[in-house]
C-alpha positions in Angstrom: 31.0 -31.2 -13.8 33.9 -29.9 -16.1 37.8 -31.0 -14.9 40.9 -28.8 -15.2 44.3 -30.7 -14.7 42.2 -33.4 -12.4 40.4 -31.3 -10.6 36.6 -30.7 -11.0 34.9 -27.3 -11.0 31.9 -25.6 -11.0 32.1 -23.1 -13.3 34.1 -22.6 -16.3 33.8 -19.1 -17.8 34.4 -17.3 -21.3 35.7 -13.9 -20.6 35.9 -13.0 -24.3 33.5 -10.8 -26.0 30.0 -12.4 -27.1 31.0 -12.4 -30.8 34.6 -14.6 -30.1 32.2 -17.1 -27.7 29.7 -17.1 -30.8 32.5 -18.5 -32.8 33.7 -21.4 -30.3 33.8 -22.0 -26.6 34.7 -24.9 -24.2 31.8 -27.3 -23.9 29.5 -26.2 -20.7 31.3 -22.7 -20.7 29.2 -19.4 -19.9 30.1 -16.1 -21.7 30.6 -13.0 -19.1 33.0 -10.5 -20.9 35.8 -9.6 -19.2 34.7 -5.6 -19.2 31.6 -6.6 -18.0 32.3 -9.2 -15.6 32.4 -6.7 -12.1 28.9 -5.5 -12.9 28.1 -9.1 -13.7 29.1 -11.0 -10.6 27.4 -8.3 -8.3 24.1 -9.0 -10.2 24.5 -12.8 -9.8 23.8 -15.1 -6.9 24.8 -18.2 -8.6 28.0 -18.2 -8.6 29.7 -18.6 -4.9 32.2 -16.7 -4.0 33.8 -20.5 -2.3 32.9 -22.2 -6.3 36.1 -23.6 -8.1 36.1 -21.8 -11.5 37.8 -21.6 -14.2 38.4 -18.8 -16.3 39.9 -18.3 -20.2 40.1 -15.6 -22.9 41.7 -16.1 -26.5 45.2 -15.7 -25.4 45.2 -15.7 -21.3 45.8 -11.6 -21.3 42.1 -11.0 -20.5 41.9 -14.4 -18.5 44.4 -13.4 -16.1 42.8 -9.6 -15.3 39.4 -11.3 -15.1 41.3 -14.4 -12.2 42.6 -11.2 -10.6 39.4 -9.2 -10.6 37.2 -11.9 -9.1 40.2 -12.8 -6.7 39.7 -9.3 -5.3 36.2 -9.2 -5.3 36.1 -12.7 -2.6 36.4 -15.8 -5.0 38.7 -17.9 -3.4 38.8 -20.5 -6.4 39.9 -19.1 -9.8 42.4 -20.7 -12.1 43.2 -19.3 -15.2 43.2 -21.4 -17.5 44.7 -19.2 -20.2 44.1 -19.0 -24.3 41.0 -20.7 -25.7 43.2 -23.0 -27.8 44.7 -24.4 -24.9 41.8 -24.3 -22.3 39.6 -26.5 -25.0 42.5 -29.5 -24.6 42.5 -28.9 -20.7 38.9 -28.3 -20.2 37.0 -31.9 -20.2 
């Protein structure tokens, strides 16, 4: 189970495209695109809306709309963890 700032979560998830995931992602990370990750969730039973996740993008721009979005949608548990350079020293 992946660990943020001493805390463990469940999920840690890669809202850049496919192509920037491709290139390099945190260990154990799942790529759901931020402009696809609405659609995604409501296709998905896996991941709980109660779930501790973590969420990053390259910079923390699209990391923060995606924390925001699945705030709205019911996830209780989202920390963005910001750019990918950052997140892949945090993320253990």
């Amino acid at each position: 189970m992946p660990t943020y700032r001493n805390q463990a979560y469940t999920h840690v998830i890669d809202v850049r495209t496919k192509l920037e995931f491709w290139m390099g992602h945190v260990k154990g990370a799942e790529c759901i695109p931020v402009d696809r990750l609405e659609e995604a969730l409501a296709t998905r039973g896996d991941i709980a809306k109660d779930a501790r996740i973590i969420v990053y993008c390259a910079s923390g721009g699209r990391s923060a709309v995606a924390a925001t979005t699945m705030q709205r949608l019911g996830y209780r548990h989202v920390v963005n963890a910001g750019g990918y350079a950052q997140a892949s020293k945090d993320i253990v």
